[in-house]
Steps between C-alpha positions, in 0.01 A plus 500: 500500500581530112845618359274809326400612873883498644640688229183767566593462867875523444437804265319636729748502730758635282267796436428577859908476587603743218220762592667458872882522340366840278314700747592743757257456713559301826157361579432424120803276548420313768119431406655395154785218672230387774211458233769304239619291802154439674413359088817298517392339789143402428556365174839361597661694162918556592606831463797559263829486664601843331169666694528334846851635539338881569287394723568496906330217649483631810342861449366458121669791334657469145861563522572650217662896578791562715284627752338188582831265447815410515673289290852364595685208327686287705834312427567233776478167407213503265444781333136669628265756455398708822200716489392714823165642480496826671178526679515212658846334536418169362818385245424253263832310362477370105853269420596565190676263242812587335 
């Protein structure tokens, strides 16, 4: 695959992952994250780091509003990022550098 087709792909999936961060609409949203990640996949294209941080990996929805997360930081040792996604319990832990 050429460098032109990833940066369609990857644009692609930065359009697909803002239209799920700016709508209201639940099922919009997850069609939007499942078709960006099922085009990730096939054509083996990363997604960004700043976009796969509002996703859940275990239920697929975007993580954006306070109703769907929450987002604690955590000062033990290393200083962490904890986000709780509300429908389905998963956390996802992000260390963060100081």
């Amino acid at each position: 695959m050429s460098k032109i087709d990833k940066k369609a792909i990857s644009q692609e999936i930065q359009r697909l992952f803002s239209l799920a961060l700016n709508t209201d609409d639940t099922q919009l949203k997850k069609s939007a994250v499942k078709q960006a990640i099922q085009l990730s996949r096939s054509t083996r294209v990363k997604i960004s780091r700043r976009y796969s941080l509002f996703i859940c990996r275990k239920c697929l929805s975007v993580l954006s509003s306070p109703d769907a997360a929450r987002i604690r930081v955590r000062k033990n040792r290393n200083l962490m990022l904890v986000i709780k996604c509300l429908s389905c319990g998963a956390i996802k832990r992000v260390p963060l550098e100081c």
